[in-house]
N, C-alpha and C positions, 0 to 999 in steps of 0.2 A: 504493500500500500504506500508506503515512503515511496520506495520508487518512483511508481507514477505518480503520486502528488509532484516529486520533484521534475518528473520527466517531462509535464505538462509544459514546462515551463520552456525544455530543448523541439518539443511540439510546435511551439509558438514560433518558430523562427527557422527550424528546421524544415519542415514540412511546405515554407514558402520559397526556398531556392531555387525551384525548377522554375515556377514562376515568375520570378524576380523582374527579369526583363519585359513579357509582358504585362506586368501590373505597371510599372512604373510608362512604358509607351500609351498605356490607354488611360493612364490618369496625367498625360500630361508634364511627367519629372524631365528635368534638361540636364544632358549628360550622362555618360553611361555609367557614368560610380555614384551617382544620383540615388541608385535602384540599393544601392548599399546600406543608406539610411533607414529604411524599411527595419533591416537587423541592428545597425547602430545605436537608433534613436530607442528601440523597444528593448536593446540590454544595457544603456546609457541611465534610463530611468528606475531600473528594474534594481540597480545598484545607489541609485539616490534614494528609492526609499523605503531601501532595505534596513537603513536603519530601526524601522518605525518598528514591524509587527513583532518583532523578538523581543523586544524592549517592552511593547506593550502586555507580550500573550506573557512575561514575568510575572504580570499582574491580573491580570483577567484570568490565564490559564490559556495550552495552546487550541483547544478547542474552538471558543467563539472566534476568534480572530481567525485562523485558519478557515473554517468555513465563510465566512465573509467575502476573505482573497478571493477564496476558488468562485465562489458565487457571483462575485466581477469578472473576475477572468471569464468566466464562460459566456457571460453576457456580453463584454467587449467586442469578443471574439464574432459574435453574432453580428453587430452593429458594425465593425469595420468590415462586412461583406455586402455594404452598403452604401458604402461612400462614394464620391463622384469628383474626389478630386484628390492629387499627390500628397498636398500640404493638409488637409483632413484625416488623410490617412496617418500623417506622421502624427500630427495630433492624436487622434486615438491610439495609435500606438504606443505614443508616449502614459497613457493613460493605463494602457495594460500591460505595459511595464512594472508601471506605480503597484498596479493588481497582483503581480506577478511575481512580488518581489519573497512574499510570506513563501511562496509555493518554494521557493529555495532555502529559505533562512529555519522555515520551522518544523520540516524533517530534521534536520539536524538537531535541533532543540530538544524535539523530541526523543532521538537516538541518545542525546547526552544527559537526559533525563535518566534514563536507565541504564547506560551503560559508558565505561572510559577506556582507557589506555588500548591493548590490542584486544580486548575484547570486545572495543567500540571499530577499529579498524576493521577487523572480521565483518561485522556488521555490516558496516557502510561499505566493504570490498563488495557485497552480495548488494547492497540495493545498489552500486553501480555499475554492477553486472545487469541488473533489469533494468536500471536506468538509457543503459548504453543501447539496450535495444532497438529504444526507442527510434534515437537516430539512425539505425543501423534502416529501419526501414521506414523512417516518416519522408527523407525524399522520394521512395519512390512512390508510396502510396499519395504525397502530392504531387506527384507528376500523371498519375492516372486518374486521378481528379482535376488538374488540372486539364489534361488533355480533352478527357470526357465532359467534362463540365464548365472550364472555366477558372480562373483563378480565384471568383469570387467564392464558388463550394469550395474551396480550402479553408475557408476562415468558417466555415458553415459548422465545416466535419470537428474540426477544433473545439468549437463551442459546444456540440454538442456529447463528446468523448469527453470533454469537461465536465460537465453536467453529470453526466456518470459517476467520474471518479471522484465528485463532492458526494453525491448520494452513496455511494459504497463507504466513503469516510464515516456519513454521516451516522450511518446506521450500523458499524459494524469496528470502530476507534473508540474509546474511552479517552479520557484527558488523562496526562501523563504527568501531571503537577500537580501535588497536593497541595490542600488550601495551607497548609503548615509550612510549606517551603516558595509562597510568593510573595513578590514583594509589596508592601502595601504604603512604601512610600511616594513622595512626591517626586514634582519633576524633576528639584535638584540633585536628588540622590538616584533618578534611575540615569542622569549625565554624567552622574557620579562614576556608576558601574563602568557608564563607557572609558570614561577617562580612564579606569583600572583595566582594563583590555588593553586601550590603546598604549599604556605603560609597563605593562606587560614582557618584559626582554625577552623571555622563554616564548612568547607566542606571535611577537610584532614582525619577527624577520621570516618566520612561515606566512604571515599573513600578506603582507606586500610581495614575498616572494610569489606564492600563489597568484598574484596580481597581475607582477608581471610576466608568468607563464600564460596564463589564461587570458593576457593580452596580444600572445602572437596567436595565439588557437583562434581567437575569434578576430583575430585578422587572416587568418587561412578561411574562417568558413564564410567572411565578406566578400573576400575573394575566389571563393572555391569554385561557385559557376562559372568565373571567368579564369581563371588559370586550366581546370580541368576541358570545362565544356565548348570554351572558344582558343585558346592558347594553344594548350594540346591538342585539340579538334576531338575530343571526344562526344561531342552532340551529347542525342539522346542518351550517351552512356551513363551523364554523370551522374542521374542517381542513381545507377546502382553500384560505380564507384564508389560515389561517395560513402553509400551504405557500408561494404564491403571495408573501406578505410576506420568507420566508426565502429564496426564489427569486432574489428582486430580489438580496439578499448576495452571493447565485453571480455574478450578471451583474457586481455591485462586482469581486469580486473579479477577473474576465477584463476586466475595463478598467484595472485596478490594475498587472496582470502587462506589459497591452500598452505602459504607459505611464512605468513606474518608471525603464528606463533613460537617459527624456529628461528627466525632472524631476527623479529620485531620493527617497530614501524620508524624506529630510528636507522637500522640498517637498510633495511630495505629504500623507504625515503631521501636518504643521504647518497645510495646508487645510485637510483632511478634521477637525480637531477647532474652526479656527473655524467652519467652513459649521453641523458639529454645534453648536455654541454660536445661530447665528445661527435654524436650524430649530427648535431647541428654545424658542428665543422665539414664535416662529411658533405651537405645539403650545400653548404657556400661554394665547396670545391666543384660539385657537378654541374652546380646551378650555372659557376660563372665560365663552363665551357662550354663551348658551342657543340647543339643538338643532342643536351637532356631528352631524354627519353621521356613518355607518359608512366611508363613503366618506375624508372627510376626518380620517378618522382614521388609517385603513388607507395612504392617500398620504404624511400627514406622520410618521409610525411607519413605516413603509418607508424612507421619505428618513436619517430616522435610523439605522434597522438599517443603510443601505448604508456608510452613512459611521463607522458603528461597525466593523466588517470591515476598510474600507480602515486606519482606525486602526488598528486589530488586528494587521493584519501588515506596518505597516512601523514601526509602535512596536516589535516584538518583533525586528523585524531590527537597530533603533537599539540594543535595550537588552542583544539578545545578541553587539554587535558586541568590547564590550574584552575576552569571555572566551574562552580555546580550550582548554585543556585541561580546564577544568573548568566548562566549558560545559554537561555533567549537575548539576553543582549548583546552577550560574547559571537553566539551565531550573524546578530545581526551589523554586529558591527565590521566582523571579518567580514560579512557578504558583503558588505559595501564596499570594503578598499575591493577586494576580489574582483565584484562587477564594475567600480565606477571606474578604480582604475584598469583594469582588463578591457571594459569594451570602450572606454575613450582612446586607450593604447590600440586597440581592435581597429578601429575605425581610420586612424592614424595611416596603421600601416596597411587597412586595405583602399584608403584613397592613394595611398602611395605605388599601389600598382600601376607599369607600364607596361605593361605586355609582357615580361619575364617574372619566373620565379626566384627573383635573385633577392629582391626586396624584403618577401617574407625566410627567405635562408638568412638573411644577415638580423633579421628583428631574434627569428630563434637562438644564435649567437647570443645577439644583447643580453638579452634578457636570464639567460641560461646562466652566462657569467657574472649578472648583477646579483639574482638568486643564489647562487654559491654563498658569494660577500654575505648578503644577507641571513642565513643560515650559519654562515659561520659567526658571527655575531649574536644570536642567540645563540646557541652553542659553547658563547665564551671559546672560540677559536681552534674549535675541533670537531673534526667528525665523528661518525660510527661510536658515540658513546653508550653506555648502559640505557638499561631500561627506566620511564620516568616512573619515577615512585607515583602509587597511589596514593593523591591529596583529599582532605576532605572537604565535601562541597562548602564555597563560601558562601 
């Protein structure tokens, strides 16, 4: 069920790639990385305000707040298959961003509700395994919806697959917060909490580093119909490339699960972002010679995406490990640098596209290499350390 709560959210934006280009021609967008805002602006918002429902479901509990999100979401989702113009669409996108934002932050909340260290990695290894699904086949399923229908039944099917997986929440999730452990202070002490995440040494160089990984990825998927589907000339192929490329993530993440409690998610984590360092030199070297392959793209852009996943959730296990009771703020405030700076950094580097893959190999570089620094700074200046102790919740 975390899963897809969370997955709704890679639905939203996945599922519209195929169509990318004709939604933005028949509503009028100028330019052809124009059609990139679509994704931009709906994971741009989705990280501003992310802070909010983690912070709030502290105090309400994650239930009412969660059901609200999804119940926007799916209604948004309806209502932007209706629009009649570029700039209404970014609008409303930006809207169901805002909606969008819980469907990220309060799985995790809930996961850290009841569980921590690699007991919580285990966990979340498995819902990014059905997570990963998702992508693995929302391009293609909107490309046959698009095809057959229209770009506008894309946003139709969204909304109503939404509607679903609130009603299954609704009627078959308990809340995961007891009225004993929330918080029932005021504003300034739940800015408070933020400030203690943000201050956090053990958790602030996972968080930004996350940031800026998750800022080349979602500048590959700004880019992906246009590198894959026009650069390479794969056409109609690219969603099931694409799929196929988000696939390999799912496979990461079920060897991730099988393996964290022999290595732990500081070994494991501390790899997976050199091997990322070391592949993305690999990616610069093919990239900047002439006639890269679709092939050799698609293998060392896979190799990355896996190892971006594996990051992904045992950085998030490391960084939501010192907070417990206010572990909805912790989630919400990590999701924020995560997304705002991830898909502002996204955005960046997929208007930075000219027609080569060279742009996004040299951003997986940066950022690969900033992330080091940054983990080795929380680390206090070393890798591959012990296990973190279990703390008890604040």
């Amino acid at each position: 069920m975390m899963a897809m709560i969370q997955a709704l959210q890679s639905l939203g934006f996945t599922t519209l790639l195929p169509a990318l280009g004709a939604m933005a021609t028949d509503l009028g967008a100028s330019g052809s990385n124009q059609r990139q805002w679509v994704i931009g602006t709906f994971l741009i918002c989705s990280g501003l305000f992310s802070l909010v429902p983690g912070t709030i479901s502290d105090r309400l509990g994650r239930r009412p707040v969660l059901l609200v999100c999804m119940g926007l979401f799916a209604l948004i989702n309806l209502l932007c298959a209706f629009v009649a113009d570029f700039s209404v669409l970014l609008a409303a996108r930006a809207l169901l961003g805002c909606a969008s934002s819980a469907l990220t932050v309060l799985p995790l909340a809930i996961i850290r509700d009841r569980y921590q260290g690699e007991d919580m990695a285990k966990l979340q290894a498995f819902v990014a395994m059905l997570f990963m699904a998702v992508p693995t086949l929302a391009p293609s399923l909107g490309y046959v919806i698009f095809t057959a229908l229209g770009w506008r039944a894309v946003f139709i099917v969204i909304g109503v697959l939404s509607m679903g997986v609130s009603a299954w929440y609704f009627f078959r999730m308990e809340e995961t917060l007891p009225l004993s452990r929330r918080q029932s202070h005021g504003a300034s002490e739940l800015f408070g909490n933020i400030r203690l995440v943000l201050t956090n040494r053990r958790s602030i160089g996972y968080v930004i580093g996350m940031a800026l990984i998750f800022g080349a990825h979602f500048g590959f998927i700004n880019s992906s119909q246009q590198l894959i589907g026009e650069h390479f000339g794969a056409g109609g192929a690219y969603s099931v490339i694409f799929g196929l490329m988000a696939g390999s993530m799912m496979l990461a993440s079920i060897a991730n699960s099988a393996i964290v409690h022999r290595f732990g998610i500081r070994g494991i984590g501390h790899a997976a972002i050199l091997c990322h360092f070391l592949v993305s030199i690999g990616q610069i070297y093919v990239a900047s010679r002439p006639g890269e392959t679709l092939l050799q793209f698609v293998l060392l852009t896979s190799a990355n995406m896996c190892l971006l996943i594996t990051v992904f959730i045992n950085f998030t296990a490391i960084s939501l490990q010192p907070f417990g009771k206010v572990a909805g703020a912790a989630a919400s405030v990590q999701t924020f640098f995560r997304l705002v700076l991830g898909a502002g950094l996204g955005a960046l580097i997929g208007q930075a596209y000219n027609g080569s893959p060279l742009p996004l190999a040299y951003s997986f570089f940066g950022v690969a290499s900033v992330t080091i620094v940054l983990v080795l700074f929380s680390e206090g200046w070393r890798l591959f350390g012990g296990p973190i102790p279990v703390q008890a919740a604040n």
